[in-house]
N, C-alpha and C positions, 0 to 999 in steps of 0.2 A: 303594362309598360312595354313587355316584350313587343306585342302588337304597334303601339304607338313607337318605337324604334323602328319596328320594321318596315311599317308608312314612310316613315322618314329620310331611309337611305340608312338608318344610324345613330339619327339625334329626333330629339323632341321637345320642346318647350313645354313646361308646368307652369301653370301661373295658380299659386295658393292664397286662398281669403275671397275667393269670386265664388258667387254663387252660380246654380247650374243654368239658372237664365240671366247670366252677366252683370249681378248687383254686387258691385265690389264694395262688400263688407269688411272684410277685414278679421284677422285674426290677433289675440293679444301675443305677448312675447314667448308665454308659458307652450299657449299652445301651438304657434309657428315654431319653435325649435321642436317639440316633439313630430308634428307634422314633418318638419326637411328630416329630423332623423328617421321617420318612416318610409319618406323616398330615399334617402341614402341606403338601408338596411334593405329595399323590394331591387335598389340598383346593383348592388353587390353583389346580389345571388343571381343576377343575368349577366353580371361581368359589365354593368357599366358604371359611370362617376357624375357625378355631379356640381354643377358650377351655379353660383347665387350670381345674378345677373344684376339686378337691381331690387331693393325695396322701395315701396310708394305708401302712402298713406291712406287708409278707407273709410270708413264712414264709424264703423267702433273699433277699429283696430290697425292692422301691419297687413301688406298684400306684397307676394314676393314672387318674383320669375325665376325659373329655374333652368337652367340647360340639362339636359341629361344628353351623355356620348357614351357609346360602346368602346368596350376599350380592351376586348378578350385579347390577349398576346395569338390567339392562332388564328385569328380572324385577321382578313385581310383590311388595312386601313380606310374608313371615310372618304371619298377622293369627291373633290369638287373641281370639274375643270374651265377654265377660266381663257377667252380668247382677247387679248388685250391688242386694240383696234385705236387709231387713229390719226392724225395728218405726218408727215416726215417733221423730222423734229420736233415732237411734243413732249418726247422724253418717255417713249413706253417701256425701254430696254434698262435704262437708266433707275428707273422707279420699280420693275420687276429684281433690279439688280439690289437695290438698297434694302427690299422686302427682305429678298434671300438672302443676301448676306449679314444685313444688320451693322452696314460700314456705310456713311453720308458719302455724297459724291463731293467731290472738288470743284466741280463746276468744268471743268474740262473732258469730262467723258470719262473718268476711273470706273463707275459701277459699272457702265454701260462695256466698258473693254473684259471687265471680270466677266462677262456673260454673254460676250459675241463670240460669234458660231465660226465663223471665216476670219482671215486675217482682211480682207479687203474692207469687212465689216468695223474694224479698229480703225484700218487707215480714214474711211470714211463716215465713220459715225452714225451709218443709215445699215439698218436690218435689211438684207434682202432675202432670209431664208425663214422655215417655219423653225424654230425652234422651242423645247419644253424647258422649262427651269422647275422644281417644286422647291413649296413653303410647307412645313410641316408645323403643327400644333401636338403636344401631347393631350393625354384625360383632364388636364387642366387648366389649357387655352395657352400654353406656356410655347414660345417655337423654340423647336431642337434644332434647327439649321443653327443657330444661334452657340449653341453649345458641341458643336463637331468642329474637327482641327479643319475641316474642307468643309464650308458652309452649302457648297453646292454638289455636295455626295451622295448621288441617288441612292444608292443601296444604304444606305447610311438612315439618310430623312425616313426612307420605308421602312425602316426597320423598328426605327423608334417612333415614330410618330403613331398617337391611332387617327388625324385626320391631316388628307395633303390635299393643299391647293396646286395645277396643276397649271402654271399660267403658260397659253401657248403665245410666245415672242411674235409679233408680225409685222412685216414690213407696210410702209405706213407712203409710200413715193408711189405714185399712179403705175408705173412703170411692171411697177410688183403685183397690182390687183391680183393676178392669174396665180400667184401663191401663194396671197392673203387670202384669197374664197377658196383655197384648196383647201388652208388650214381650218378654217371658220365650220366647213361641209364634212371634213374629213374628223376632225376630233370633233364635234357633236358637243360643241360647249355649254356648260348649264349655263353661263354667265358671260354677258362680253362686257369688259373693260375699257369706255372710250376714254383717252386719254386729252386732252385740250389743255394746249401752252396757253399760259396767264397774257403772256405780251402780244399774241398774233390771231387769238379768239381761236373759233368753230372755223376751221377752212376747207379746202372742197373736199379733199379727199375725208376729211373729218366727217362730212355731214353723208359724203355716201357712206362710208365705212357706218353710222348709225342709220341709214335706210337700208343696209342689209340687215344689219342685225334686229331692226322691227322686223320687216318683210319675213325673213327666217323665225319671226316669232321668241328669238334671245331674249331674256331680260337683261336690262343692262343698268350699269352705274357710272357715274362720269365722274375723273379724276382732274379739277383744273390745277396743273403741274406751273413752275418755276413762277409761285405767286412771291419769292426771294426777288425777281427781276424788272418786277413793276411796284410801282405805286399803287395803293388800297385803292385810289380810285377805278383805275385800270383791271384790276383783279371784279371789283364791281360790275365793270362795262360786261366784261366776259361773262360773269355770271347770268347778267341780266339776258345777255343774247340767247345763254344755253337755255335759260330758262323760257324767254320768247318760241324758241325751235321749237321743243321739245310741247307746249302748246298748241303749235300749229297743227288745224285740219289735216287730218293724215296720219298723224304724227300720235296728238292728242294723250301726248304721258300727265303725271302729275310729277314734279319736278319739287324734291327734298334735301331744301341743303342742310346740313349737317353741323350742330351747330355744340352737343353736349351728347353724352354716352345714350340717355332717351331718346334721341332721333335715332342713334346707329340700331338699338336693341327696335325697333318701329320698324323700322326701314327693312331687317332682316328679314323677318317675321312675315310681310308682307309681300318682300320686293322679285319670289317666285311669282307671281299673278301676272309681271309683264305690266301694272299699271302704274306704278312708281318708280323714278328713278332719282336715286340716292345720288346728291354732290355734293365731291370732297373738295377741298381746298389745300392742296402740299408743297413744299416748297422740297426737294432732294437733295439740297444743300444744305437748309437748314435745319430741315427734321420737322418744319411748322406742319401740323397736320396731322404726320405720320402715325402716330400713336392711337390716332381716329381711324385711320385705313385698318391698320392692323386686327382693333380688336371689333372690325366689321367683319373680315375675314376670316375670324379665327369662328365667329357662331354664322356666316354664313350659308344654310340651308343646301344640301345637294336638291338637284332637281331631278335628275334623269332617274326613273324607276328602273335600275337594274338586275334588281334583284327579279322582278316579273320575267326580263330578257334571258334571263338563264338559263328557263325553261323551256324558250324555244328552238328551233333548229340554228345550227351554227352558219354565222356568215361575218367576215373580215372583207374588208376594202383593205390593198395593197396603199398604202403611202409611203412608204421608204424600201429601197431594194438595195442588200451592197454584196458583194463578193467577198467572204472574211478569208485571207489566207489561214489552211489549215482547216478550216470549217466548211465553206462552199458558201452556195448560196443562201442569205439571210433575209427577212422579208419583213415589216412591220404594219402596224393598223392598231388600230382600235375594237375592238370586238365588240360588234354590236350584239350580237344576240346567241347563247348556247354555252357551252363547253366546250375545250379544245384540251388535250391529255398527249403527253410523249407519248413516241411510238404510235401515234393513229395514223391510219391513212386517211388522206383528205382529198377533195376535188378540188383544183384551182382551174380558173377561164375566164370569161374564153378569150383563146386566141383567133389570132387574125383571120381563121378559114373557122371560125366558129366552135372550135372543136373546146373542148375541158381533158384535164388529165389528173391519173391518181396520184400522188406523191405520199411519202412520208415524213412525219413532223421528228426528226433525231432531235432537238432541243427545244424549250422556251426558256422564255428570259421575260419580267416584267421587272423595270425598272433597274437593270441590268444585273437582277438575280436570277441563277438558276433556281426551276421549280417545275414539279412533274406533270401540271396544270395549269389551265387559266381559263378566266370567265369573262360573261359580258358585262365592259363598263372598264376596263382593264387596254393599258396600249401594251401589247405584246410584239416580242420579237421571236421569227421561230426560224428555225434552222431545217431548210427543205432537202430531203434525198432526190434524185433522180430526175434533178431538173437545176438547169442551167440560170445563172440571173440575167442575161444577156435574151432568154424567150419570157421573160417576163416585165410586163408594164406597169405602172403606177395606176391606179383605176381599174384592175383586176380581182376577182372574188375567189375568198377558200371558201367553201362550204361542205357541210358532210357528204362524206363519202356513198352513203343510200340515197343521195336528193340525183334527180333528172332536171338538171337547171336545164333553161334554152337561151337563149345568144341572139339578144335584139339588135335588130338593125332601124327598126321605125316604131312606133308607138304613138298613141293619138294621147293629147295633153287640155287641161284648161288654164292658158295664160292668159298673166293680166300685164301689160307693157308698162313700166313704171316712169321709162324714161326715154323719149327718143325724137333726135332733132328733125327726121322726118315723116316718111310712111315707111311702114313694114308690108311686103308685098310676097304673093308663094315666088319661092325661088330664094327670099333671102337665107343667108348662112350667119349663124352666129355661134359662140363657144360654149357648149352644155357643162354646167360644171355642178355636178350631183355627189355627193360623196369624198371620194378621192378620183372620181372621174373627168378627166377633162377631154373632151371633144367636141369636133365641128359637126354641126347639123344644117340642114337645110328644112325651110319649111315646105313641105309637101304637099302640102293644102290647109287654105284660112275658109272657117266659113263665112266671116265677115267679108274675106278678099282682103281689104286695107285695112292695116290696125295702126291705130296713131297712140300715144300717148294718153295712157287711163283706160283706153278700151280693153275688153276682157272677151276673148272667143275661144271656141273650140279649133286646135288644128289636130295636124298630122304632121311629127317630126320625124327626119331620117337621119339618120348617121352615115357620114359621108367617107368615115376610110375603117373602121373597127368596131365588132359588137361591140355589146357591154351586157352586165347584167343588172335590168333596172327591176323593179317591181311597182305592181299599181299602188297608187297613190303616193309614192316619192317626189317629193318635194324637190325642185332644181331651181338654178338660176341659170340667165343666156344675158351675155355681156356679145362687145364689139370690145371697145375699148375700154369703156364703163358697163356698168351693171345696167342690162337696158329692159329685163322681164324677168318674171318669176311666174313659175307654173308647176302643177300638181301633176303626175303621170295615171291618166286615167284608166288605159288598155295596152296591153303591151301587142303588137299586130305579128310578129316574128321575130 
């Protein structure tokens, strides 16, 4: 069990009364409760609990799925992070707002004002920053946001929770793409969230917001929001489209709507593979739905192997910088890979003439508790010595202090042009967005020469005003105005 937990991220599904080559026999009454009191009693002693998910019926008996969750109080909680994607006005702030607080909306924007970031964001109704909210679940699927005087109280939800979903808020207006792919690349989502209004279907930014998150390899689920504002027929139409899309060459998902708890428990189980996509049908004003979302969410599967990442060397992408009066400069990211501990010194870079510098970590903060450490898989915030926030940029890496990084300027790549209303020719410049990095490159050389739409070739990228520090095989996208190629980093050249 230890084992099959630790595959998991933390959880594991049992399913009792199947045979070992999948002949679901069944077990009687006598001996299915003695069997779940044997995994309760092997759960206990590794500190985790267990939840009956559903009973089904076998061929001589009872056949039962089980959840198992870790739930030691010193271990740090289950996180699933979730990038919740789609057109302006579809209601993604709104529907993150009702999850976490567990208050229906008015139909005027109430959830959505509880959980915007900016006051312009209130006056205007539309997301334009990355913002986190979590939903927390206890050992028994139960949410604790639900039970705190501040539903949306980080150090609170972490503390009690053993699993949080981490949904990152994203602006959904074309205008924004450049910090919607900041967010999407920067927090490294197991799951993105397309959100589609019932009354106005799949619209454009909708359907690219789901060709990045294919392209990027996300598995995703799709939530048709404000089915209170249409007629069933209407709610239909929409359905039928996402489902048509989501079919389409290219595309080629299998498309699960959601119809009783056996689809949501199917669809879980599965829906890491990238080949199914689960749709829900909610209304935020009425609550129709919600209760479906929820306890999808609550056995939702982590994806990202972190526990493997923790053993490798440390490296953080910069995505938030602020000046704290009284503290200096503060820095945040995600930690993809390593250990990071108070008091270490660490390397950050590179800057503008290429160079890297040693700093020291005086604080961290994960989910705005103090703590003497942190790992990969984890958004951290740390408190830098002997460096100014004013020399540092968004798109910048801390890594340990023993590593000799280098400071790319050009790197040869295999793209494939997903979208483009002309020809791409060397000399074109487009916006490299890798990580938390975003910058202008130029193509330096195509072997094809002209790349059109679907072609796939070898170039040479250069970055035309700031290193960065890339590594082979990272995965980017390159926009103009939309998302126009995705490409692999094959050699880094200097």
């Amino acid at each position: 069990m230890k084992y099959r937990l630790a595959e998991g991220g933390g959880e594991a599904f049992y399913v009792i009364g199947v045979t070992d080559d999948g002949n679901p026999i069944g077990l009687d009454e006598k001996e299915l409760k003695a069997t779940i009191e044997m995994l309760n009693r092997a759960a206990l002693k590794i500190g985790a609990k267990t939840q009956i998910l559903r009973k089904a019926s076998g061929k001589r008996g009872i056949i039962a799925e089980i959840l198992v969750r870790l739930s030691l109080e010193e271990k740090p909680p289950i996180q699933v992070s979730i990038a919740a994607l789609g057109n302006v006005d579809a209601g993604k702030s709104t529907l993150i707002g009702i999850l976490c607080t567990g208050v229906l909306d008015d139909g005027n924007g109430l959830a959505m004002q509880k959980i915007a970031r900016f006051l312009h964001e209130i006056k205007s109704g539309r997301t334009s920053s990355v913002s986190i909210h979590l939903l927390g679940f206890n050992d028994i699927g139960e949410i604790v946001n639900y039970t705190l005087v501040n539903p949306l109280n980080e150090p609170e939800i972490f503390l009690k929770a053993s699993k949080i979903l981490m949904f990152s808020d994203l602006g959904g207006h074309e205008r924004y793409l450049k910090t919607t792919l900041r967010g999407v690349m920067a927090k490294l989502p197991d799951y993105a969230m397309l959100v589609v209004a019932a009354n106005t279907g799949l619209q454009i930014m909708g359907k690219e917001h789901l060709g990045i998150s294919i392209a990027l390899r996300i598995p995703v689920f799709i939530v048709i929001n404000k089915i209170d504002l249409v007629h069933k027929e209407k709610v239909n139409e929409t359905l039928e489209e996402v489902k048509r899309i989501l079919k389409m060459p290219g595309i080629n998902k299998l498309p699960i709507e959601i119809k009783d708890f056996d689809d949501i428990i199917v669809s879980a189980r599965h829906i890491s593979s990238g080949r199914i996509v689960p749709i829900f049908k909610v209304s935020s004003v009425s609550g129709e739905g919600i209760k479906f979302l929820k306890y999808f969410l609550n056995i939702l599967p982590p994806r990202m192997r972190w526990r493997e990442k923790m053993k490798e060397p440390l490296l953080i992408y910069i995505d938030e910088i602020f000046n704290v009066k009284g503290v200096g400069t503060v820095v945040g990211g995600l930690i993809l890979s390593g250990v990071i501990n108070k008091d270490e010194k660490v390397l950050i870079g590179p800057f503008k003439d290429g160079s890297w510098r040693n700093v020291r970590v005086k604080s961290i903060h994960v989910n705005r508790i103090p703590v003497e450490k942190s790992f990969a898989g984890l958004d951290t915030t740390l408190a830098l010595a002997d460096i100014k926030s004013d020399e540092i940029k968004k798109g910048m890496a801390i890594l340990d202090s023993r590593s000799s990084p280098l400071s790319i300027r050009k790197f040869s790549a295999r793209v494939t042009i997903l979208k483009h209303p002309t020809t791409i020719t060397e000399g074109y410049q487009a916006v490299f967005h890798m990580k938390s990095i975003r910058s202008t490159v130029r193509f330096s050389k195509i072997t094809k020469k002209v790349l059109r739409t679907g072609d796939t070739s070898n170039v040479i990228l250069e970055f035309l005003f700031h290193p960065w520090y890339i590594k082979e095989n990272d995965i980017f996208v390159l926009r103009d105005a939309r998302t126009r190629a995705i490409g692999k980093i094959v050699r880094v050249l200097s």
